[in-house]
N, C-alpha and C positions, 0 to 999 in steps of 0.2 A: 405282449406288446409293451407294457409295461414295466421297465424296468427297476422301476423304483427308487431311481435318482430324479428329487426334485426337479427342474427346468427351471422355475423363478428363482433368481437370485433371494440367498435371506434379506430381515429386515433392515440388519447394520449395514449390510454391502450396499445395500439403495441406497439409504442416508450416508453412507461412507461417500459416496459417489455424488449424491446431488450436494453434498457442503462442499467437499474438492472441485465440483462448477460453482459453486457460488463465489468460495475465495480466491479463485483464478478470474471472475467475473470483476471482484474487487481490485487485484491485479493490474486488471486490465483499464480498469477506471483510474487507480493511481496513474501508471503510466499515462496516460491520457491526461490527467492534471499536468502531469512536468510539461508537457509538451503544448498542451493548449497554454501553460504560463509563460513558456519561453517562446511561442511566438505572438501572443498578447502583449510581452514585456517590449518585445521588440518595437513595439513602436514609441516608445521613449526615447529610441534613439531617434529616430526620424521626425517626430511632430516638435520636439525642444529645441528651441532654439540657443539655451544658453547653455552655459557650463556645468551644471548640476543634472545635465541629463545621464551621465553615466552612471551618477549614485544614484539618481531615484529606478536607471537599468537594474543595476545591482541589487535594489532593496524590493525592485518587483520580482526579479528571479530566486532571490533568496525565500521569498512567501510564494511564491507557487511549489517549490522544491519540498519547503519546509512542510507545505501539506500535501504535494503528492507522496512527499515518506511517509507520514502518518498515515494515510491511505495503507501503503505498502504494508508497515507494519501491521495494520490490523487486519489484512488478510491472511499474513503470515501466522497473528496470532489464531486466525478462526481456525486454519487448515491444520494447526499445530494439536489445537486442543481437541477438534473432532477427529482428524484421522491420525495423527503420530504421538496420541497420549503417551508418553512416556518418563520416566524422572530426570534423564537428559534433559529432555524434551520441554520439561516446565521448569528446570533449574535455567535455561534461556531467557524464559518468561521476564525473570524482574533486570535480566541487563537491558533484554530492549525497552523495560520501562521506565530506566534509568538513564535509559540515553536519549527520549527524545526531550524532558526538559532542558540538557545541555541542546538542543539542536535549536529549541524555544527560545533560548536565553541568549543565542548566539545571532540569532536574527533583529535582535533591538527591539521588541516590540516589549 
């Protein structure tokens, strides 16, 4: 009856699988930042009355974005290091971390 091929998945394939739900869960929370900030910002255009509603537009979408990429990025980095370790793979590692201070520094805060 017994064939002598396990049935349960090993132990890495589990944890391969529940960090790749986790950082698609992250994923999925960034995206959901852009989008709750771009329709939160939105209303600066509609409640202002004067002429600086389009920059303070601007400077609300520029900081929802700015941290729904940070989000992004750190899912990218979790799913990076637990499932696709490789030296490719972490010579990546310090451009994305190199790029979001520029991203930081370009939003004026």
């Amino acid at each position: 009856m017994n064939s002598g091929i396990d049935a349960s998945p090993p132990f890495e394939t589990a944890t391969s699988q529940w960090i790749h739900l986790i950082g698609v869960g992250i994923e999925i929370f960034g995206v959901f930042i852009i989008v709750a900030g771009i329709i939160w910002s939105s209303r600066y255009i509609f409640q202002r009355p004067d002429a600086s509603r389009y920059d303070h537009y601007k400077i609300s979408i520029g900081r929802s974005l700015l941290l729904g990429l940070e989000v992004l990025v750190a899912a990218d980095i979790v799913k990076t290091i637990a499932i696709e370790l490789t030296f490719v793979s972490l010579g990546l590692l310090p451009g994305a971390g190199a790029y979001l201070p520029e991203l930081d520094a370009g939003s004026g805060n």
